[in-house]
N, C-alpha and C positions, 0 to 999 in steps of 0.2 A: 555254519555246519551243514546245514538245508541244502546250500547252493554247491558245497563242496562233493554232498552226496548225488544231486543230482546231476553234476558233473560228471561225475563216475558210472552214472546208468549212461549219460550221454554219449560217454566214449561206450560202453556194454553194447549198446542199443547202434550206434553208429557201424562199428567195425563191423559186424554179422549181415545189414544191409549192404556193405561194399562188396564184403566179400560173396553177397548172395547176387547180386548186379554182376558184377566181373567175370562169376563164374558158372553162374547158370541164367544171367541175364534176366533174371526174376528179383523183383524189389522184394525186404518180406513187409506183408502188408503191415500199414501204423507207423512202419518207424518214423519216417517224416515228420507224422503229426504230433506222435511222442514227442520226438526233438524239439518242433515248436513250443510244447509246453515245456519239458526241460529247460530250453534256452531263458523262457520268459521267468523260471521258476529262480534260474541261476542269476539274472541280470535285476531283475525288480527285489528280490529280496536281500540281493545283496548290496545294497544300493545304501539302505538308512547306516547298513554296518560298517559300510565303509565310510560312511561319515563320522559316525562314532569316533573310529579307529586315527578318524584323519587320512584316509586313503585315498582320498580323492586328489585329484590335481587341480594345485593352485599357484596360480603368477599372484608372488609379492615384492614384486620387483619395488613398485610405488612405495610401499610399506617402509622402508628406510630411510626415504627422504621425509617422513613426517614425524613430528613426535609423539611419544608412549600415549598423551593425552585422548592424539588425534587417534592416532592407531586404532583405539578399544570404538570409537564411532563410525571411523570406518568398517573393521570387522563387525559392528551391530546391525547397520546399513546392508553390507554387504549379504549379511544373513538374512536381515529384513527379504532384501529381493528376494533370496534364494527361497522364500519360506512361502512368500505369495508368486511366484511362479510351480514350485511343485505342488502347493495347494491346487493354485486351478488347475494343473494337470491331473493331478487326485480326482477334485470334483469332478471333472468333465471324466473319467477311466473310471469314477465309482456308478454316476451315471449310466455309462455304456455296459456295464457290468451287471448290473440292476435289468436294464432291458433286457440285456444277453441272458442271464440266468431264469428273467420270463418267458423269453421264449425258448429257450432250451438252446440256443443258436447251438450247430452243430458244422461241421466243412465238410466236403462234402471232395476231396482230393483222390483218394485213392479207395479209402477206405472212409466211414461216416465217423468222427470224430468230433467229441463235443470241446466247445470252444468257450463256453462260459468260465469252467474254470481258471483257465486263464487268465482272465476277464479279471477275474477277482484277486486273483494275482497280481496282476500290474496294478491294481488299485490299492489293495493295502501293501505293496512295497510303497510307493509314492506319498500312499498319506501318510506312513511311517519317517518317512524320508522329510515331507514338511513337519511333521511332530518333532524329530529331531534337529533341522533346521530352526523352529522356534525356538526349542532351549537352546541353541547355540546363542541364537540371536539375544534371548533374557543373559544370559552368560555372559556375553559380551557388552552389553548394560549396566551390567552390574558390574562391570571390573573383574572378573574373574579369566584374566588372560590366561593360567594352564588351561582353563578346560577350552576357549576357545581359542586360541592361536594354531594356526597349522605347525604339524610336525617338519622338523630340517631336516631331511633323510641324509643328507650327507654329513653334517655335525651331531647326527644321534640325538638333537634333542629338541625343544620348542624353541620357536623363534622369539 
C-alpha cells in the first residue's frame, strides 16, 4: 500500500516539474530528489510483498522434469540462495545506512536533500525481503508446497 501511495506522489510531484521545465524552463526545486526517494520507497518495500504474493518472476521450466520429492529440495536450495544473497545485500545497505544516518549524508543536486533516509529504506526492504525468503526456505523443508511453490498465472493456480 506504502509503494502504491507513493507511487501516486510520484506521478503528483513528477507532472508539475515537467510542466514547470517545458514551460517556463524552471525545474521546481526537490522534485528530483523527492523522486529518488519515492522510487527507492516504491521498489525496496515492495520487494518482500511481492514475494509474499508470489509476484516475482520465476523460470520453472526444470521443475517438471524432476519428481515432487525432488522438487520441495530444489525449491529449499533455491530459497536458501535467495536468502544469503539478499541477507548480504541487507547487511552491507544496513551498514551504509548506519554510516549515512551518522553523518547526516545529504546530496547536494539542486537543492540540499538528505539521503539517509533512504538509506534506511533500501535496508529494511532487503532484510524484509531475506526474512521472507528464510521462511520460504523453512516452508519448503518442511514440505509445505502451497505456501512455497510459485503461482501459475496462466492456470490460476499453484504449481
Amino acid at each position: 500500500m506504502l509503494s502504491g501511495i507513493a507511487t501516486v506522489l510520484l506521478m503528483l510531484s513528477v507532472v508539475p516539474d515537467i510542466l514547470a521545465r517545458s514551460l517556463f524552463g524552471e525545474a521546481v526545486y526537490g522534485m528530483a530528489e523527492a523522486g529518488i526517494m519515492l522510487l527507492v520507497l516504491i521498489v525496496f518495500l515492495a520487494m518482500p510483498v511481492a514475494q509474499v504474493k508470489r509476484e516475482h518472476f520465476q523460470v520453472t521450466v526444470l521443475d517438471a522434469l524432476l519428481p515432487a520429492p525432488a522438487i520441495r529440495w530444489v525449491q529449499a536450495i533455491r530459497y536458501l540462495a535467495c536468502t544469503l544473497i539478499s541477507g548480504g545485500f541487507a547487511w552491507y545497505a544496513i551498514r551504509g545506512a548506519i554510516a549515512s544516518t551518522q553523518r547526516l549524508e545529504q546530496s547536494y543536486a539542486v537543492v540540499a536533500f538528505p539521503v539517509w533516509p533512504a538509506k534506511i529504506l533500501a535496508a529494511l526492504g532487503l532484510a524484509l525481503l531475506a526474512v521472507v525468503f528464510l521462511l520460504d526456505t523453512l516452508d519448503a523443508c518442511r514440505g509445505d508446497g502451497d505456501a512455497a511453490a510459485p503461482v501459475n498465472p496462466v492456470a490460476g493456480e499453484k504449481e
